[in-house]
C-alpha atoms as one frame of an Amber mdcrd trajectory, in Angstrom:
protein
   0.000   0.000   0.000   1.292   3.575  -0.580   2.245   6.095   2.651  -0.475
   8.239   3.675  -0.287  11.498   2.151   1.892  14.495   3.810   1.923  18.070
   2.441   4.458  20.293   3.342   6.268  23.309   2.642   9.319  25.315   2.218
  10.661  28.571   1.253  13.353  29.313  -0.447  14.051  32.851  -1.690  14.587
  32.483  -5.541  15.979  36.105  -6.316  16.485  39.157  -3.796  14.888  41.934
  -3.914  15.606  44.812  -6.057  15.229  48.797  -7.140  16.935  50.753  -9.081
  15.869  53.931 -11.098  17.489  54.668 -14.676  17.796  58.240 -15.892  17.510
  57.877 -19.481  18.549  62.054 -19.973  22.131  60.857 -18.888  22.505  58.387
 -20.681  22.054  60.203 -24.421  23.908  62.916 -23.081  26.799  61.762 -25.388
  24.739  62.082 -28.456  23.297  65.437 -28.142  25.826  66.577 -31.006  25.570
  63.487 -33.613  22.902  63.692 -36.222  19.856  62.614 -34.304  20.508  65.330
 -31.053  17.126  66.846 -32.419  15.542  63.504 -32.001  16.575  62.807 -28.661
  16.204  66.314 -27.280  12.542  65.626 -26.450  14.267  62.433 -23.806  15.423
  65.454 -21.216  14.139  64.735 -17.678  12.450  61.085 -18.590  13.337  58.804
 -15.806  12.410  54.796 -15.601  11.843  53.169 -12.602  11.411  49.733 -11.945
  10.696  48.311  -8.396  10.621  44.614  -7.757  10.475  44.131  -3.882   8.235
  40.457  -3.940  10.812  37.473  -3.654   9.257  34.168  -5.426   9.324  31.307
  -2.550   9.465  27.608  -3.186   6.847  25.424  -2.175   7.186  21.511  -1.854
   4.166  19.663  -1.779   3.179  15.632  -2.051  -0.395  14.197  -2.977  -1.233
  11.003  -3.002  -4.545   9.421  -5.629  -4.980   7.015  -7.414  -6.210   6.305
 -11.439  -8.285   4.378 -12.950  -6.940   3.212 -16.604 -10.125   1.515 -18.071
  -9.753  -0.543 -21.413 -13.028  -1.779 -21.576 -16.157  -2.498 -21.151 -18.902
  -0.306 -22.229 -16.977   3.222 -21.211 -13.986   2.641 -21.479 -11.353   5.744
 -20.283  -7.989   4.584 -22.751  -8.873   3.786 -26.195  -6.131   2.430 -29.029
  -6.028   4.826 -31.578  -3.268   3.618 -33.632  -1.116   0.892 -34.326   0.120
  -2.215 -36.169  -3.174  -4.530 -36.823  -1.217  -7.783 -36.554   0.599  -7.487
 -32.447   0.647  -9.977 -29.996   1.369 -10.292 -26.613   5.148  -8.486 -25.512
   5.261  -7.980 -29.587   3.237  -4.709 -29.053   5.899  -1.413 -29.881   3.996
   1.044 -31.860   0.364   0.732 -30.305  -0.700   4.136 -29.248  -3.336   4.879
 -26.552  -5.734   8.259 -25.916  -6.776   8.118 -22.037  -8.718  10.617 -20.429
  -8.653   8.653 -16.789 -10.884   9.588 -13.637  -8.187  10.161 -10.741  -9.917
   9.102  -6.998  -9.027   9.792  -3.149  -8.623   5.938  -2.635  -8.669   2.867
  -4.617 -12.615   2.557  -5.329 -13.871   3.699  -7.756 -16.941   5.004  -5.839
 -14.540   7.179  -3.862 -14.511  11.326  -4.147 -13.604  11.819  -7.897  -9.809
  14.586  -7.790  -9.232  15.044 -11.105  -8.621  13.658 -15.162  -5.585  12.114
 -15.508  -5.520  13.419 -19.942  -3.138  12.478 -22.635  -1.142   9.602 -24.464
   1.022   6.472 -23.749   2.675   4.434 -26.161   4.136   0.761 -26.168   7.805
   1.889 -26.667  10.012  -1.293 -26.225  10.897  -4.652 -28.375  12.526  -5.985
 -25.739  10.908  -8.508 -23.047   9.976  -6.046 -20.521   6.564  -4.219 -21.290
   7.423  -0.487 -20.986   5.286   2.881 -22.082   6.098   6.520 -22.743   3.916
   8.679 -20.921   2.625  12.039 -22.169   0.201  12.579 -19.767  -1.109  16.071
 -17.958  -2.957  15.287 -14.266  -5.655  18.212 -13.808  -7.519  18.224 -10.345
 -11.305  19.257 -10.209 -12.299  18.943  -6.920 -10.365  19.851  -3.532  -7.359
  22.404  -2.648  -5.696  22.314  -6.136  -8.475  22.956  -8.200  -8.032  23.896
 -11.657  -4.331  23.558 -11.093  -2.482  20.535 -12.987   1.185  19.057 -13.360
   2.262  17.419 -16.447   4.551  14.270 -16.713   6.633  12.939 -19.415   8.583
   9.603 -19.408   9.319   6.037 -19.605   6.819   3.542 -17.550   7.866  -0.082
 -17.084   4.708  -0.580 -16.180   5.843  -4.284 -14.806   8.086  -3.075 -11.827
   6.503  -2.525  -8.191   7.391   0.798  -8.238   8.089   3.009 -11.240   9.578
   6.343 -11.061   8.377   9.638 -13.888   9.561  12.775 -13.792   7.439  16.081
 -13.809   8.349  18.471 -16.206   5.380  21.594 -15.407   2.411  22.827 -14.033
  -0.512  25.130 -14.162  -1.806  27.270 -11.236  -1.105  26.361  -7.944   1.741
  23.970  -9.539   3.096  26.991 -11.968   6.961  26.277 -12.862   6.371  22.128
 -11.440   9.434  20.415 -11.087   9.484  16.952  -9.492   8.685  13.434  -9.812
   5.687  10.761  -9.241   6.370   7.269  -7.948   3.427   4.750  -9.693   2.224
   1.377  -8.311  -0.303  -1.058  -9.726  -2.421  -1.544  -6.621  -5.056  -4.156
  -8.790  -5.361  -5.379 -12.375  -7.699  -6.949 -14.536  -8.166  -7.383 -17.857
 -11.044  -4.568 -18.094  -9.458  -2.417 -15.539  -5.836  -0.895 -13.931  -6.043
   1.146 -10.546  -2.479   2.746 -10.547  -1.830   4.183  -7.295   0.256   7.719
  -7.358   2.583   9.320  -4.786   3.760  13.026  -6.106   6.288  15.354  -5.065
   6.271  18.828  -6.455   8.325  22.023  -6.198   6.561  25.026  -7.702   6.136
  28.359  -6.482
C-alpha cells in the first residue's frame, strides 16, 4: 500500500529583492551633437523606474490518488487509436493509446472523484519487458488544487513494483512544477488498472 499522504512546505528565496531607477537624460547625453541630437532632445528629464520588492518562494508539496486506466467495457477511459493490426502479446511497440482517466481519493472507484488524468502512452520497447512513454497532464477538479495541474513525461515499465516519472510543469497552484511521481499497480484486470500515485512537487 502507498504512505499516507503528507503536504508540506518550504521557502526558499529564488531572487532578492531589487530597485533601481534609470535616468535615461544621462545616458544620451553623449549624443546630443551626432545627427539625431534633435531627435533625442525631447528624452530630457524622462526617468524609468522599476521596483521589484516580492521574492518568489518555493513550495514543496506531495499528494497522493490514485487512477483508474479503463480498457473496456462499455466506457472505457484509454482507447487504441493507432497501431500495427497484426501485435501480440510483448510484440506490441507502436500501439498508441488516448486516455482521459478519472483520478480518486482511494482505490474505489466510488470514492470522491480529484481530477482527469488526460493524454497519451505508447508501447515503446521490443525488448521482453513491457514499458510505455507517458505524455500525460494530471488536472484536479475537486479539492485544494483545483483547476491547477502538473504534467509528466517519461518512460513507464509498467511491470516493476514501483516506477519512477519525472514532472516536467504545471498550471496554477503547480506553476513552474518540477518533481517526480512514484506509480504502483495496486489491482489489475483485464477490463481495468487502478495505478496508485505518490507526487512530489516544487513550484512556487
Amino acid at each position: 500500500m502507498l504512505k499516507a499522504p503528507v503536504n508540506y512546505e518550504q521557502t526558499t528565496p529564488l531572487y532578492k529583492p531589487y530597485s533601481f531607477t534609470l535616468n535615461l537624460a544621462s545616458l544620451l547625453e553623449p549624443l546630443k551633437h551626432d545627427g539625431i541630437g534633435k531627435q533625442i532632445a525631447g528624452f530630457r528629464g524622462v526617468f524609468f523606474s522599476v521596483h521589484n520588492t516580492v521574492a518568489l518562494k518555493q513550495k514543496a508539496t506531495r499528494i497522493q490518488f490514485y487512477m483508474h486506466d479503463i480498457v473496456g467495457g462499455p466506457q472505457p477511459t484509454a482507447v487504441r487509436v493507432a497501431g500495427r493490426s497484426n501485435f501480440t502479446g510483448q510484440d506490441s511497440i507502436a500501439a498508441i493509446s488516448v486516455m482521459d482517466n478519472p483520478l480518486t481519493a482511494t482505490p474505489s472507484m466510488n470514492s470522491t472523484l480529484v481530477g482527469r488524468a488526460q493524454g497519451i502512452y505508447a508501447m515503446s520497447s521490443q525488448e521482453k519487458e513491457l514499458s510505455l512513454l507517458m505524455t500525460l497532464t494530471y488536472a484536479f477538479t475537486t479539492g485544494p488544487y483545483s483547476g491547477s495541474t502538473f504534467s509528466v513525461v517519461g518512460r513507464n515499465p509498467v511491470m516493476k513494483e514501483v516506477r519512477e516519472m519525472p514532472v516536467v510543469g504545471g498550471t496554477g497552484k503547480f506553476r513552474l512544477a518540477r518533481g517526480y511521481c512514484l506509480a504502483r499497480t495496486y489491482s489489475m484486470t483485464q477490463m481495468e488498472a487502478v495505478i496508485g500515485y505518490n507526487v512530489t512537487l516544487l513550484h512556487y
